[in-house]
C-alpha positions as CSV (number, residue, x, y, z in Angstrom):
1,X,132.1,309.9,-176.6
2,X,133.2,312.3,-179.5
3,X,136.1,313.3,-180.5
4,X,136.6,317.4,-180.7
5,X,139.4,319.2,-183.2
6,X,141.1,321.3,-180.4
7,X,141.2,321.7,-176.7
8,X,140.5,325.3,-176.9
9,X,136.4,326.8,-175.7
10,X,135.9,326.8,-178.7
11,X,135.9,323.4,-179.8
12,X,135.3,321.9,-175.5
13,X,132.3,323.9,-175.2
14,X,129.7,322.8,-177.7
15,X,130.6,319.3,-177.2
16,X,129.5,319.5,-173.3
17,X,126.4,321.6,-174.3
18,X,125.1,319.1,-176.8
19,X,126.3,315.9,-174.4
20,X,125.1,317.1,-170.8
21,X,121.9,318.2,-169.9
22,X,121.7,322.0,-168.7
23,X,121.5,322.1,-164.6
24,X,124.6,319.0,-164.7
25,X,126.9,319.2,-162.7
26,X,130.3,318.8,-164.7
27,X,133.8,318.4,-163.2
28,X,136.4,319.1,-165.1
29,X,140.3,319.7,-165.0
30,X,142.0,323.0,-164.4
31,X,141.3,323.9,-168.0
32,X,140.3,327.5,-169.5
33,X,138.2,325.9,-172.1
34,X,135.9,325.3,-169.2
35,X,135.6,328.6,-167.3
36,X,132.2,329.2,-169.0
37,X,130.1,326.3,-168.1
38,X,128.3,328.2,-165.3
39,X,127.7,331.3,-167.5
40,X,125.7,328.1,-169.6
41,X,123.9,326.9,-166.9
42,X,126.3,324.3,-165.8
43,X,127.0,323.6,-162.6
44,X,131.3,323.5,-162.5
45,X,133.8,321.7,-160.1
46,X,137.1,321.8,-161.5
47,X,139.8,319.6,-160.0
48,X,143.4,321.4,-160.5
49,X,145.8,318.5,-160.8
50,X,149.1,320.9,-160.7
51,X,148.4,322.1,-157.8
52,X,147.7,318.6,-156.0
53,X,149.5,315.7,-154.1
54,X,147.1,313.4,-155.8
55,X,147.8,312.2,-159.3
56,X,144.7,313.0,-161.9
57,X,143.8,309.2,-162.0
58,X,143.1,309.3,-158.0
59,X,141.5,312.5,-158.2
60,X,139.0,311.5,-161.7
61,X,139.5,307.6,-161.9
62,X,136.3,307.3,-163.8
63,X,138.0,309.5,-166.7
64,X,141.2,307.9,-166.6
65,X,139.7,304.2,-166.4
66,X,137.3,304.7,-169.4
67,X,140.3,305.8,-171.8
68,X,142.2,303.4,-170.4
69,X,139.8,300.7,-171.3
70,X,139.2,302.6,-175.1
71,X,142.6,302.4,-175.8
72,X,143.0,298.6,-174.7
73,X,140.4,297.8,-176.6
74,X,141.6,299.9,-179.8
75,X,144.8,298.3,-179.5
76,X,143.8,294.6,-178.0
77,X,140.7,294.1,-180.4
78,X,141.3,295.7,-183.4
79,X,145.3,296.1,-183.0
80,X,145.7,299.3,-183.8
81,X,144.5,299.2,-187.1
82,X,141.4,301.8,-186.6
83,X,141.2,304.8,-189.4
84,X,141.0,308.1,-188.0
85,X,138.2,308.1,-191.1
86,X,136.0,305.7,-188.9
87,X,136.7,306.8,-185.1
88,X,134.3,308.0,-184.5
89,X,132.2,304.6,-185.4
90,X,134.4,303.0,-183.0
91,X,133.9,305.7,-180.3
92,X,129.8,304.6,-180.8
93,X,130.5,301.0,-180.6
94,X,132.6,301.3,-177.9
95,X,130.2,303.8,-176.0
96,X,127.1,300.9,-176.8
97,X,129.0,298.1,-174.9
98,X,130.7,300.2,-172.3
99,X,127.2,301.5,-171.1
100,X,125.6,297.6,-171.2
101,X,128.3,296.0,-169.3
102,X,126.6,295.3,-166.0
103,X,123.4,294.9,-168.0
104,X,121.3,292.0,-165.8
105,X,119.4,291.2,-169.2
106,X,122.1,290.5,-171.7
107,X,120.1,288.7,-173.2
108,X,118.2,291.0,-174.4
109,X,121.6,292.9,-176.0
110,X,120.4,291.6,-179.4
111,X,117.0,292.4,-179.5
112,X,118.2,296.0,-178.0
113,X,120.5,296.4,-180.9
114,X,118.1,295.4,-183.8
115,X,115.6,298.3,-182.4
116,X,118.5,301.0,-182.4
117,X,119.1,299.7,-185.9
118,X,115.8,299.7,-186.8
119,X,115.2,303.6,-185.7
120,X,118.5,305.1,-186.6
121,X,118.8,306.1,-190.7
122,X,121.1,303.7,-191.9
123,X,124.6,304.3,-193.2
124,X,126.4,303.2,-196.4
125,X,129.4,301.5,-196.6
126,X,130.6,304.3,-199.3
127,X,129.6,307.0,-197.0
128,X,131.4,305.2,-193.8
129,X,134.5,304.8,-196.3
130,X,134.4,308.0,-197.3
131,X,134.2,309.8,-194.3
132,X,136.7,312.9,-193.4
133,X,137.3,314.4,-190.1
């Protein structure tokens, strides 16, 4: 998860490039900021939800149920007070458990999150404070 300024091509496209492997198959909404994923590479299904009986979270539940859970958690956990300065931290925490929910060796959750610390550069508090969008 990232966040990106706009919803234009502009600001859609190198997201998806940098997130999903080339050859992917990606499906989207009806959007315009999407039309050039298989000029990339990409393969495209677009699901357009104004011209459809079903609503978008019956026709992309996984979408809807995974910012529905991110804003529960947002809200529930850290009651709304998150700092558009330190999204995106939260967007990486929340990512972390999200993908090692149905984990069979949570157990190991720890030890998993000690290596990633241990590889990734660290991070200052002054630098996390001071971040801008």
């Amino acid at each position: 998860m990232r966040r990106v300024a706009g919803s234009s091509e502009q600001h859609v496209l190198p997201f998806v490039c940098d997130a999903v492997e080339p050859g992917a198959r990606v499906h989207t909404d009806g959007s315009a900021a999407y039309r050039s994923l298989s000029a990339r590479g990409y393969g495209h299904h677009k699901s357009v939800h104004m011209a459809s009986d079903d609503p978008a979270h019956v026709s992309m539940p996984g979408v809807h149920r995974i910012a529905s859970l991110l804003k529960r958690w947002l809200l529930g956990t850290h009651q709304g007070a998150v700092r558009s300065e330190q999204l995106d931290y939260y967007l990486d925490e929340f990512t972390f458990r999200f993908n090692r929910r149905t984990s069979r060796s949570r157990g190991l959750l720890f030890c998993r999150l000690l290596e990633q610390a241990m590889t990734t550069q660290p991070v200052t508090y002054q630098r996390i404070a001071a971040r801008k969008a």
